[in-house]
N, CA, C and O atoms as a Maestro MAE file, in Angstrom:
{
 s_m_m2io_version
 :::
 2.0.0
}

f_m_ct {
 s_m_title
 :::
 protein
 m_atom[288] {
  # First column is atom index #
  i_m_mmod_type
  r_m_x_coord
  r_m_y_coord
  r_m_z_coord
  i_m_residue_number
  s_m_chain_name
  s_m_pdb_residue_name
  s_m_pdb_atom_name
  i_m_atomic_number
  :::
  1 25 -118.294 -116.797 -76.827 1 A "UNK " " N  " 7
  2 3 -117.788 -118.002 -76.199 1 A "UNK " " CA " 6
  3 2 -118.396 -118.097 -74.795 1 A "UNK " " C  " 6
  4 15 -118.569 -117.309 -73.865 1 A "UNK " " O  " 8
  5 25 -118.622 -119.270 -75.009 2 A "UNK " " N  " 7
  6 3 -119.438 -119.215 -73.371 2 A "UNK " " CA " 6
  7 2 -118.816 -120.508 -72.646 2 A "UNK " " C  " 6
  8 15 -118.898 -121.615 -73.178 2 A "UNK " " O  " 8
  9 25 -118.208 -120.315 -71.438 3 A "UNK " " N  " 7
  10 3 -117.686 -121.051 -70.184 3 A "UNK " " CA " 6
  11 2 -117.940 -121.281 -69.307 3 A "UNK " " C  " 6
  12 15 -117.993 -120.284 -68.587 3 A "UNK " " O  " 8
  13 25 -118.307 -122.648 -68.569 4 A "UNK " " N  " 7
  14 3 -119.163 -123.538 -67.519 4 A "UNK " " CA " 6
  15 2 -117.882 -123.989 -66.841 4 A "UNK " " C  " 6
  16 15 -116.995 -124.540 -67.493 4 A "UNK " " O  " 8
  17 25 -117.770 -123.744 -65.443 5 A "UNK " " N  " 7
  18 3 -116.763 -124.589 -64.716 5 A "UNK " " CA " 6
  19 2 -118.046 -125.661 -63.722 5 A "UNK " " C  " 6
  20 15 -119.077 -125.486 -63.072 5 A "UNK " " O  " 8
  21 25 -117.200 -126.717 -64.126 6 A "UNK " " N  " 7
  22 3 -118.331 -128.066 -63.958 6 A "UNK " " CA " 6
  23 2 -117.594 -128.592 -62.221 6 A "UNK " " C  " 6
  24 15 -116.372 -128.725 -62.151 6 A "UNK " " O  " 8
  25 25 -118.297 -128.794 -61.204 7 A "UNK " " N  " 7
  26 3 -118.034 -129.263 -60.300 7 A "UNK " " CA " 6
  27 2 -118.313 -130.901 -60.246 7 A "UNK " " C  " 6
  28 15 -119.307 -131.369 -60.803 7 A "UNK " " O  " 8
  29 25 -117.444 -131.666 -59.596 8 A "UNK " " N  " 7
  30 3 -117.929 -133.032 -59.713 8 A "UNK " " CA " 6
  31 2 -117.360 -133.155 -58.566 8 A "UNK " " C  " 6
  32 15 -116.214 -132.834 -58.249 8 A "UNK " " O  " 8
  33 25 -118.655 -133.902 -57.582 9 A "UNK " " N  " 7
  34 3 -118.501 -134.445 -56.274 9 A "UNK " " CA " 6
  35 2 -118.460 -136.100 -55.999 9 A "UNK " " C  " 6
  36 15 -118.624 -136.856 -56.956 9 A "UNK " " O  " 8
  37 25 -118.242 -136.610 -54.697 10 A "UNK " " N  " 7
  38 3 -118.862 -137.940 -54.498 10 A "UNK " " CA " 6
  39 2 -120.192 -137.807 -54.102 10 A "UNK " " C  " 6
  40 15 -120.603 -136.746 -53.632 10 A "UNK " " O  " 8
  41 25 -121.005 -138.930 -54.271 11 A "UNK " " N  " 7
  42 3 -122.146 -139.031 -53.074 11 A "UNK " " CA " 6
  43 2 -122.070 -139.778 -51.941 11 A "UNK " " C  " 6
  44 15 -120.912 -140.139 -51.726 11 A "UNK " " O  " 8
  45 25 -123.065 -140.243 -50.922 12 A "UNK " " N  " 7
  46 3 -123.044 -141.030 -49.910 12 A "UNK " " CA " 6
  47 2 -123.018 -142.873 -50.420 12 A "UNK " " C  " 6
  48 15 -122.519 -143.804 -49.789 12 A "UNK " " O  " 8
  49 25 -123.782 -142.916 -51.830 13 A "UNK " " N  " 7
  50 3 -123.773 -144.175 -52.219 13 A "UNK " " CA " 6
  51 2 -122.865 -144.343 -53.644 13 A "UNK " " C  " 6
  52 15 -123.182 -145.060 -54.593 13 A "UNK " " O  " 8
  53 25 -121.499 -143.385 -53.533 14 A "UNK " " N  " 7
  54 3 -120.448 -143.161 -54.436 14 A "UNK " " CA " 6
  55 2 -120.420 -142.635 -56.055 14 A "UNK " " C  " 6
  56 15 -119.626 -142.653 -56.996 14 A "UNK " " O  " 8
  57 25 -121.715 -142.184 -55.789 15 A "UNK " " N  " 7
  58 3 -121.827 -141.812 -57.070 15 A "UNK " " CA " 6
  59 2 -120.875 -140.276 -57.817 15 A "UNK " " C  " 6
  60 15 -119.982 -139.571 -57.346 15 A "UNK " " O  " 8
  61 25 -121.267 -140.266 -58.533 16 A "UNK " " N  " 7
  62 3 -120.773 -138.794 -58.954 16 A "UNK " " CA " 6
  63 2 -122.244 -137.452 -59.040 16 A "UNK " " C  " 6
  64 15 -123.241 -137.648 -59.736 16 A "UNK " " O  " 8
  65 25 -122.111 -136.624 -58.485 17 A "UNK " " N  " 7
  66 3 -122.956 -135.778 -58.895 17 A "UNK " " CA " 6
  67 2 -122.166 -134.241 -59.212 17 A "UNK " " C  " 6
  68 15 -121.138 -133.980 -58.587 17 A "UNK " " O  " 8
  69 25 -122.696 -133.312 -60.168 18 A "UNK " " N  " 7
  70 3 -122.299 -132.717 -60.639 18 A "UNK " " CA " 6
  71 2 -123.073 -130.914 -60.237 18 A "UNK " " C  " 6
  72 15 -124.290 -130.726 -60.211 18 A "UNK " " O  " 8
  73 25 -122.036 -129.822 -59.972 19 A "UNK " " N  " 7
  74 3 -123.218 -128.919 -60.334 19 A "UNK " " CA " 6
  75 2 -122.205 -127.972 -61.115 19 A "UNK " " C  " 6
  76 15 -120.984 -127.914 -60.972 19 A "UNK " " O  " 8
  77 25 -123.355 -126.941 -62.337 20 A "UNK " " N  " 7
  78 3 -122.651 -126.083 -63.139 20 A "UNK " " CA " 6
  79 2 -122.537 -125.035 -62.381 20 A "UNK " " C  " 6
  80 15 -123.274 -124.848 -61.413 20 A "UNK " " O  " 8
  81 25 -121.363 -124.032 -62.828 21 A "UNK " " N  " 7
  82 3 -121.675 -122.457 -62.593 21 A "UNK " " CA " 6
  83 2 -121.303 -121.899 -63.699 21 A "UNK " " C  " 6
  84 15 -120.216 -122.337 -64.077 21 A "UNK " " O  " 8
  85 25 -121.955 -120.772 -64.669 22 A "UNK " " N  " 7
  86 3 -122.240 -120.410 -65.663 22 A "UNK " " CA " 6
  87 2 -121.589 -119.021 -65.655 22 A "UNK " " C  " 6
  88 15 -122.092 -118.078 -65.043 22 A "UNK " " O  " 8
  89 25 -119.881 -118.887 -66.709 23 A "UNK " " N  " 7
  90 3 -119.724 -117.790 -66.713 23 A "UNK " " CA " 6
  91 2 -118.573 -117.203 -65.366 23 A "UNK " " C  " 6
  92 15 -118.304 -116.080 -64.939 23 A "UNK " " O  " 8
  93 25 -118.098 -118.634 -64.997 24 A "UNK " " N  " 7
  94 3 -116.757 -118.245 -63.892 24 A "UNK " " CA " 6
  95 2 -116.236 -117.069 -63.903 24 A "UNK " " C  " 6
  96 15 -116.284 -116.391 -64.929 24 A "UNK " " O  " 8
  97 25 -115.560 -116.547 -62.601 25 A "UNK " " N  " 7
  98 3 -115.342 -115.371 -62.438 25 A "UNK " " CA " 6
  99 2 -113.494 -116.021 -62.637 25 A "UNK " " C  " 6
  100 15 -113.090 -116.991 -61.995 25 A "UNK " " O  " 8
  101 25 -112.616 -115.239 -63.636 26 A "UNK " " N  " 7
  102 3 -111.672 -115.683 -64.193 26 A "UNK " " CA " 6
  103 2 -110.728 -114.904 -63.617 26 A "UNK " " C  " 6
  104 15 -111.026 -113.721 -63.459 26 A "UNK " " O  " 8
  105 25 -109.025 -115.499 -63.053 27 A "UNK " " N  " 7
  106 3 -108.862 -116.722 -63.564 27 A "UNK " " CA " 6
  107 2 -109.272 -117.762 -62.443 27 A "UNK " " C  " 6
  108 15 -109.960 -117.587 -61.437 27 A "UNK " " O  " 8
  109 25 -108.743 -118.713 -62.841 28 A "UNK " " N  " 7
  110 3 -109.762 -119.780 -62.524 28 A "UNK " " CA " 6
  111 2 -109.232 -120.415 -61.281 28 A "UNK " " C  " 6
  112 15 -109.684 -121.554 -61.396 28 A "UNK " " O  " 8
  113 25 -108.566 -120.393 -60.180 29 A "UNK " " N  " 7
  114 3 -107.254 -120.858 -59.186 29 A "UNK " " CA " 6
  115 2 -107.990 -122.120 -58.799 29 A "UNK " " C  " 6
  116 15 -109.191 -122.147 -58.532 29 A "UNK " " O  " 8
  117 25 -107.029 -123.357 -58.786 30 A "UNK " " N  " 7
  118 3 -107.563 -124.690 -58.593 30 A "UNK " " CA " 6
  119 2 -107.275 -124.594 -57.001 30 A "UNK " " C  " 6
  120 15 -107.301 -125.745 -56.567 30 A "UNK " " O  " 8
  121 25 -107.136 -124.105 -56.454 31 A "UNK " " N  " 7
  122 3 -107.180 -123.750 -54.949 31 A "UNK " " CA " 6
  123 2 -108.362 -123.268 -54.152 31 A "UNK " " C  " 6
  124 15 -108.728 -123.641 -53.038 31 A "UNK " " O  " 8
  125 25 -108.683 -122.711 -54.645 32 A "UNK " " N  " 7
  126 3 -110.106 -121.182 -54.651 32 A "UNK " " CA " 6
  127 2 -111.325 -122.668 -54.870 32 A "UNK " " C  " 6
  128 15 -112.109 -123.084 -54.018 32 A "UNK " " O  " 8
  129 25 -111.179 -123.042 -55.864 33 A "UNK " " N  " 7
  130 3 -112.138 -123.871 -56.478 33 A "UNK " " CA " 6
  131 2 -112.187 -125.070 -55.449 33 A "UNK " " C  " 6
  132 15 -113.249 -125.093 -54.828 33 A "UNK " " O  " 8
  133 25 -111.321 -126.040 -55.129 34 A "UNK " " N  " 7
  134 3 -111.147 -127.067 -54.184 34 A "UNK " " CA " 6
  135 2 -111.786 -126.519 -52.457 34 A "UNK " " C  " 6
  136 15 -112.571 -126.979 -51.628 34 A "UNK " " O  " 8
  137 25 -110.882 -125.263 -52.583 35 A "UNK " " N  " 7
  138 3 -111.852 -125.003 -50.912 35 A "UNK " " CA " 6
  139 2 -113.416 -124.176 -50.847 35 A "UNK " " C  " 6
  140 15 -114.080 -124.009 -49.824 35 A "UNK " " O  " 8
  141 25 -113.753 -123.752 -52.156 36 A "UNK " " N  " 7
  142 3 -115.304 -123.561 -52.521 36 A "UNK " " CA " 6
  143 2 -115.953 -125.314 -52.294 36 A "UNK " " C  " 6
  144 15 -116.522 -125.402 -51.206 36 A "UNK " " O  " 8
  145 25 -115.957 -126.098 -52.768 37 A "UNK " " N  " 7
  146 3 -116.245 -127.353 -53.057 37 A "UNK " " CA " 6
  147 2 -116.123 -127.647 -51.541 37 A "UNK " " C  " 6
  148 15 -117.090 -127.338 -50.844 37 A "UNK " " O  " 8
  149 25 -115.316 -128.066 -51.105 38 A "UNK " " N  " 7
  150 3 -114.963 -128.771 -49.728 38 A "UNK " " CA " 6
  151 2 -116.288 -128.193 -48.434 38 A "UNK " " C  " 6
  152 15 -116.853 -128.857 -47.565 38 A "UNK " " O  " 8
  153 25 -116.441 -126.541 -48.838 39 A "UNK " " N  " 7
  154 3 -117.235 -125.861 -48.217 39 A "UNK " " CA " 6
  155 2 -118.319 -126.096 -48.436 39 A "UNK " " C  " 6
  156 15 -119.037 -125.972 -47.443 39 A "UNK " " O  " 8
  157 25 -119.190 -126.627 -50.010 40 A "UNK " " N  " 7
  158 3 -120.357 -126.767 -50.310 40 A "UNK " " CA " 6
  159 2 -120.268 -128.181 -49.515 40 A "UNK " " C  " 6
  160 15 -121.396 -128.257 -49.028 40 A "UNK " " O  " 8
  161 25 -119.679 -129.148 -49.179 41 A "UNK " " N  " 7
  162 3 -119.826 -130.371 -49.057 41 A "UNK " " CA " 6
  163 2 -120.363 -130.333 -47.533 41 A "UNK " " C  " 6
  164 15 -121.279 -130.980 -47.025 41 A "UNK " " O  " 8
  165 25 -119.235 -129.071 -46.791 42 A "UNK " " N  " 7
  166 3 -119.369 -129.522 -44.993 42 A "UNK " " CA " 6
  167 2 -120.502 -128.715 -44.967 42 A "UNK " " C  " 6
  168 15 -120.897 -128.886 -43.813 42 A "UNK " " O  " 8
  169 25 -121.603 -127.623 -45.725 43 A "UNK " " N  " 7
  170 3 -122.555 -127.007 -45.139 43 A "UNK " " CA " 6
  171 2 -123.976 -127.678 -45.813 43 A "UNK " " C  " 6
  172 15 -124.944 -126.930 -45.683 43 A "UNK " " O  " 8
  173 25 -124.226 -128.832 -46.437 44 A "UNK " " N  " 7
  174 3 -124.611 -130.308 -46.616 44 A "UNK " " CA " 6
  175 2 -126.224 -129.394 -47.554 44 A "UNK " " C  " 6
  176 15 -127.383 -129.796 -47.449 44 A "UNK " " O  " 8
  177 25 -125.833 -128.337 -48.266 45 A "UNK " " N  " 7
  178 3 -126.747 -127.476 -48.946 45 A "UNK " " CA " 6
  179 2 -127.627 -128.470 -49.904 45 A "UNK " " C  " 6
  180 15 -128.834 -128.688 -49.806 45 A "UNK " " O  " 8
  181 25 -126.836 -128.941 -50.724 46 A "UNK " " N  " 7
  182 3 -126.889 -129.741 -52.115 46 A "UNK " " CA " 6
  183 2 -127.116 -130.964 -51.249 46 A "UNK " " C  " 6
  184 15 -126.747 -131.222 -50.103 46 A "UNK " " O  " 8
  185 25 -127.992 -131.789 -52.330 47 A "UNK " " N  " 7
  186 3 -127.682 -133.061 -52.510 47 A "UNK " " CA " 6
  187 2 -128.222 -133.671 -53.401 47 A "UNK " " C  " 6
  188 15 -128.903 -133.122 -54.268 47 A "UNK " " O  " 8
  189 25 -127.993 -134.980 -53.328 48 A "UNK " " N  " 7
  190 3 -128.984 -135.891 -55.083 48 A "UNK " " CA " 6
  191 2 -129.706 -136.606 -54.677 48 A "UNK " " C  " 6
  192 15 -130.029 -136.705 -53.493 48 A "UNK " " O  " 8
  193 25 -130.154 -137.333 -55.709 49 A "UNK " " N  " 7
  194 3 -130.908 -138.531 -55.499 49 A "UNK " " CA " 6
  195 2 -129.902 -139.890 -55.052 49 A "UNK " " C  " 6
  196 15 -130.326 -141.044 -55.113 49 A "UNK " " O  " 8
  197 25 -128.848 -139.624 -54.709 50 A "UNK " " N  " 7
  198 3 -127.982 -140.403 -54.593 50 A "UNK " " CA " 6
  199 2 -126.862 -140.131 -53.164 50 A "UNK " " C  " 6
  200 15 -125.764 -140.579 -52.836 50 A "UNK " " O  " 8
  201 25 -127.709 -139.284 -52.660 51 A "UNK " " N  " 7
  202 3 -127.719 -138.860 -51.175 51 A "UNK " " CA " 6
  203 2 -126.723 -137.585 -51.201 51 A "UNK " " C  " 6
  204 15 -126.435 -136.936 -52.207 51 A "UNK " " O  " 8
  205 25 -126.230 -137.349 -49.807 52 A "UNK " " N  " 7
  206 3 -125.550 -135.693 -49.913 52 A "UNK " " CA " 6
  207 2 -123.944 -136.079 -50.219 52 A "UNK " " C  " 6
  208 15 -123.419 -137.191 -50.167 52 A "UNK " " O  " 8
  209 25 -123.563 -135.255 -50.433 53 A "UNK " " N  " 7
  210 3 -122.504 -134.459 -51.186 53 A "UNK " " CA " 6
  211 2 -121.090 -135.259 -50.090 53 A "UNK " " C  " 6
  212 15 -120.800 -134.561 -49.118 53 A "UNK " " O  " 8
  213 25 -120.307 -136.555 -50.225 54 A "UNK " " N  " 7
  214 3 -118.706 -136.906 -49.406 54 A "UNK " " CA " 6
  215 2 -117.589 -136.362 -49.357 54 A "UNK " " C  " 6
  216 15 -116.913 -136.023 -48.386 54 A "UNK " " O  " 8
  217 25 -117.344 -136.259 -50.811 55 A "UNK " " N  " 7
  218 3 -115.806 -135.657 -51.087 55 A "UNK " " CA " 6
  219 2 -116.330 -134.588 -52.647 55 A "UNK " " C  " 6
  220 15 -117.416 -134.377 -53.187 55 A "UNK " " O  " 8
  221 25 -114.965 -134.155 -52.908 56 A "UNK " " N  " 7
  222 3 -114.746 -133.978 -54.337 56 A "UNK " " CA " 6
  223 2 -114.147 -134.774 -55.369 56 A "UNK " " C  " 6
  224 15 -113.311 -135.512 -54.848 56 A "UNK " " O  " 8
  225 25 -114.186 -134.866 -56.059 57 A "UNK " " N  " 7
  226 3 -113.745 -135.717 -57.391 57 A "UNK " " CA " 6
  227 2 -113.266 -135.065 -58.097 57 A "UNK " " C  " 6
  228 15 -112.428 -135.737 -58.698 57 A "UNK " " O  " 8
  229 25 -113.277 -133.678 -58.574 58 A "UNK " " N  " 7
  230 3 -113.169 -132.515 -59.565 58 A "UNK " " CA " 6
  231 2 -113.397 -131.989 -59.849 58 A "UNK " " C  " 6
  232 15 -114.362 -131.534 -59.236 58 A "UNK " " O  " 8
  233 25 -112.984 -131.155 -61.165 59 A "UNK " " N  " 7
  234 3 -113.603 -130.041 -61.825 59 A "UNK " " CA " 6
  235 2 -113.308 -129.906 -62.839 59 A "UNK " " C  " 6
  236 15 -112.530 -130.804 -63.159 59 A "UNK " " O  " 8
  237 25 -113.577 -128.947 -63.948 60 A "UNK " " N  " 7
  238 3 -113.200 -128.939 -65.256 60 A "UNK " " CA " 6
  239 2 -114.222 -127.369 -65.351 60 A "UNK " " C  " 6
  240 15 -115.203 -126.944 -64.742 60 A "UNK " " O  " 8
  241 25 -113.084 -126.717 -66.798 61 A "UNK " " N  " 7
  242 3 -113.712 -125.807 -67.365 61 A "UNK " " CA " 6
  243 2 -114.176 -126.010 -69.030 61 A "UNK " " C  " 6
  244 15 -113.354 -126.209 -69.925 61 A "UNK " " O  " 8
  245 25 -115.618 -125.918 -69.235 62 A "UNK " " N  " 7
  246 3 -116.065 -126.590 -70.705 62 A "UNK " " CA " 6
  247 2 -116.144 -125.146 -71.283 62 A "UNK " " C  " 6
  248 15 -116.893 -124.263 -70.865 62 A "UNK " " O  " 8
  249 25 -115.279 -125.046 -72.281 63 A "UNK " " N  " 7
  250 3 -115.376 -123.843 -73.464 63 A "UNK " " CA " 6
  251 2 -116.599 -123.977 -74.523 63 A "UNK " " C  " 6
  252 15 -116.729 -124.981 -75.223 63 A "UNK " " O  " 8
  253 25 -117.243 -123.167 -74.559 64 A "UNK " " N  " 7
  254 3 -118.058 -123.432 -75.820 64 A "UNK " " CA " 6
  255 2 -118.383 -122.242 -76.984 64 A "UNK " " C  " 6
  256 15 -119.064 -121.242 -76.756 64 A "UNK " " O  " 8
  257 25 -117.766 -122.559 -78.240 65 A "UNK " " N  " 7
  258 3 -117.925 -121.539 -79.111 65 A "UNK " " CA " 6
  259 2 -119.397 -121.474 -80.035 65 A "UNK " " C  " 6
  260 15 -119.357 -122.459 -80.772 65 A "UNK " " O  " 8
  261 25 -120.417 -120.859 -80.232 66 A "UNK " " N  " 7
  262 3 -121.526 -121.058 -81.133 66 A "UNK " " CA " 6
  263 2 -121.503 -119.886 -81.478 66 A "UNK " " C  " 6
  264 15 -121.659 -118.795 -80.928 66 A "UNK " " O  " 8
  265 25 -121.167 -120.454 -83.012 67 A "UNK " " N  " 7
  266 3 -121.483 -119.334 -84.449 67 A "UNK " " CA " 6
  267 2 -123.113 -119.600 -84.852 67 A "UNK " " C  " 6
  268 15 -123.587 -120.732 -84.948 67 A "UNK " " O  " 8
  269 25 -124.039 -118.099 -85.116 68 A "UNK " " N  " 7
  270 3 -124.740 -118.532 -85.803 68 A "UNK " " CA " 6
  271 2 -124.976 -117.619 -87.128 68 A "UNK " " C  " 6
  272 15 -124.694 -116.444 -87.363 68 A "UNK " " O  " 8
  273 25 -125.690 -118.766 -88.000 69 A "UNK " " N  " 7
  274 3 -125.534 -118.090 -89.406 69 A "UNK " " CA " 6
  275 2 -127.061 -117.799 -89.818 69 A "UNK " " C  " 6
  276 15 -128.054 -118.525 -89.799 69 A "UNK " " O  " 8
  277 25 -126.902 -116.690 -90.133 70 A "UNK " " N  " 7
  278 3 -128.843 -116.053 -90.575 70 A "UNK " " CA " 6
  279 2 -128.875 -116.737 -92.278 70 A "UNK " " C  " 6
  280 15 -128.171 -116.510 -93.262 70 A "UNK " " O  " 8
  281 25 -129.940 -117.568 -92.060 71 A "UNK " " N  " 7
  282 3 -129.864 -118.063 -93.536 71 A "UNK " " CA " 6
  283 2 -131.429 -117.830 -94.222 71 A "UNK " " C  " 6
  284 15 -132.437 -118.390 -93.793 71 A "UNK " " O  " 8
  285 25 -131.402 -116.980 -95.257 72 A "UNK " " N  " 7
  286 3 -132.145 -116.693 -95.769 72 A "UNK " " CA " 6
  287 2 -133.501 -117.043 -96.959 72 A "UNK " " C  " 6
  288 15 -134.266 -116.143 -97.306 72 A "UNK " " O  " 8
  :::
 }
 m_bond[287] {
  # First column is bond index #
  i_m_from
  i_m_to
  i_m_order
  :::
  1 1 2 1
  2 2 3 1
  3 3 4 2
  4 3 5 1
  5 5 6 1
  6 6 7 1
  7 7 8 2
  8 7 9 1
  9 9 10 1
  10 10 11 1
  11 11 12 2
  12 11 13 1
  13 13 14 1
  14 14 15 1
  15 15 16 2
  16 15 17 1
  17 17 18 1
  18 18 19 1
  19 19 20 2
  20 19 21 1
  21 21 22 1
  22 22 23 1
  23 23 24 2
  24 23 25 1
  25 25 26 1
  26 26 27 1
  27 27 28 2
  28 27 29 1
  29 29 30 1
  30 30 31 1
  31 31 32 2
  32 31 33 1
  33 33 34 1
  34 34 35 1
  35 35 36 2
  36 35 37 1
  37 37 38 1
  38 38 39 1
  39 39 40 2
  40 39 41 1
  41 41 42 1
  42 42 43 1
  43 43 44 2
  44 43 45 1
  45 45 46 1
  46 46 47 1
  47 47 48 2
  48 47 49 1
  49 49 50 1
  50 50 51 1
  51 51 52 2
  52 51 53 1
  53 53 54 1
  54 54 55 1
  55 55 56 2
  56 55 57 1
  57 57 58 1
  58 58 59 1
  59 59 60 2
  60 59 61 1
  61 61 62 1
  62 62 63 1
  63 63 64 2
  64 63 65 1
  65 65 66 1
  66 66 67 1
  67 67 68 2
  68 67 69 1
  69 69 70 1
  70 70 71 1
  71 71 72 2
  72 71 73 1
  73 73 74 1
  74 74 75 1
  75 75 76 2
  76 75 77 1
  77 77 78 1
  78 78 79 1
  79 79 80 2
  80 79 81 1
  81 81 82 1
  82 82 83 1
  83 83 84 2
  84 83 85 1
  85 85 86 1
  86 86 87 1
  87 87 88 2
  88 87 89 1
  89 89 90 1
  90 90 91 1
  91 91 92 2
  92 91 93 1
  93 93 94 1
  94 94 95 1
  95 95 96 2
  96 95 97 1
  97 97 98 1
  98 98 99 1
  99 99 100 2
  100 99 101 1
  101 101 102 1
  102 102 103 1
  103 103 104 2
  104 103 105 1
  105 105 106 1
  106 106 107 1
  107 107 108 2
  108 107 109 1
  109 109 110 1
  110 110 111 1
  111 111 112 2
  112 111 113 1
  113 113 114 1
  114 114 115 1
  115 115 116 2
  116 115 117 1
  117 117 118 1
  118 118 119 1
  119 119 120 2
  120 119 121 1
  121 121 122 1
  122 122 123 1
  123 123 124 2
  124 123 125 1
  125 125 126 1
  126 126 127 1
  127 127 128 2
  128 127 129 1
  129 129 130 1
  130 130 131 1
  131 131 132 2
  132 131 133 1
  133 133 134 1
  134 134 135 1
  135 135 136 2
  136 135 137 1
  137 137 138 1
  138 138 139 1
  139 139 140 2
  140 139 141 1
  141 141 142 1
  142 142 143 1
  143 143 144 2
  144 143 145 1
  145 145 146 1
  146 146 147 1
  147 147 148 2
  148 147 149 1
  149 149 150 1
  150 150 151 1
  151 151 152 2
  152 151 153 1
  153 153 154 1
  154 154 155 1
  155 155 156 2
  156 155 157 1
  157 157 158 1
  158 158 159 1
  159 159 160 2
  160 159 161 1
  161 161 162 1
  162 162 163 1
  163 163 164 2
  164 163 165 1
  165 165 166 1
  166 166 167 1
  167 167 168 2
  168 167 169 1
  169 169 170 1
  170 170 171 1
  171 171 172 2
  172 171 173 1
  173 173 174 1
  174 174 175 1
  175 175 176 2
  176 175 177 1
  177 177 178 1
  178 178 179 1
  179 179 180 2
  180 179 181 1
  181 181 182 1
  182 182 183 1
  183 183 184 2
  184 183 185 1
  185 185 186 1
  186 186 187 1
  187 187 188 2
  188 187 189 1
  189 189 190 1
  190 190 191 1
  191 191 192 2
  192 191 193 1
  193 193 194 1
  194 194 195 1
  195 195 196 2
  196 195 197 1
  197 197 198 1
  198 198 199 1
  199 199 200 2
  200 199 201 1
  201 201 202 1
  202 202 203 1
  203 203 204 2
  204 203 205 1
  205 205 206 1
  206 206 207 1
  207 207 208 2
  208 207 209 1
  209 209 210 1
  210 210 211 1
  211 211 212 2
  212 211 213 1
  213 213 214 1
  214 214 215 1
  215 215 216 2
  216 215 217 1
  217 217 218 1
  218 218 219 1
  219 219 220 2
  220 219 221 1
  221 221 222 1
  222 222 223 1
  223 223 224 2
  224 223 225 1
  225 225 226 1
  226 226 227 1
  227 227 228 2
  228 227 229 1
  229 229 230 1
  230 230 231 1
  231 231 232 2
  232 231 233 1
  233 233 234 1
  234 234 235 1
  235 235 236 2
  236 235 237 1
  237 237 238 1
  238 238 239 1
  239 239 240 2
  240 239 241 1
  241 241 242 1
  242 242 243 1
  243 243 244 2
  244 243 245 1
  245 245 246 1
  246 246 247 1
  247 247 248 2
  248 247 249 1
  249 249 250 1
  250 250 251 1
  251 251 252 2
  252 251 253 1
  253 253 254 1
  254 254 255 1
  255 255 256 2
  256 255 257 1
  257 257 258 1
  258 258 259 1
  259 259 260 2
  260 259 261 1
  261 261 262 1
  262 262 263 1
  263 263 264 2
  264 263 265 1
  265 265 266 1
  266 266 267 1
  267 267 268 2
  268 267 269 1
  269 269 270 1
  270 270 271 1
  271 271 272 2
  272 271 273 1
  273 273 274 1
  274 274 275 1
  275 275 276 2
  276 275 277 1
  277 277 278 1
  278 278 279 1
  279 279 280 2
  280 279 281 1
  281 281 282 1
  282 282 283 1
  283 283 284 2
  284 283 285 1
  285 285 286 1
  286 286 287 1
  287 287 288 2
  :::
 }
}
């Protein structure tokens, strides 16, 4: 099973931009996560094509299960 906690920011021209981190260090505190974010925003690291990084918007954790089958 593999787990992506998905960051979603504003931009300067309101967009949404997004970045992954692959494999969160668990559990997951929506606290921890909000003042990580807030921090990427005020040290202006990131940005898009849609200018640097305003607020936050959210987050989410995407579960993903892949079975694979050897077929002969």
């Amino acid at each position: 099973m593999a787990k992506t906690l998905e960051l979603e920011f504003v931009t300067e021209l309101g967009k949404a931009a997004r970045l992954s981190v692959e494999n969160p260090k668990e559990p997951i505190e929506e606290a921890v996560v909000k003042q990580a974010m807030e921090e990427i925003i005020a040290s202006g690291v990131f940005t898009s094509a849609n200018g640097n990084f305003t607020s936050v918007k959210g987050a989410r954790v995407i579960d993903r299960n892949v079975t694979e089958y050897e077929i002969i």
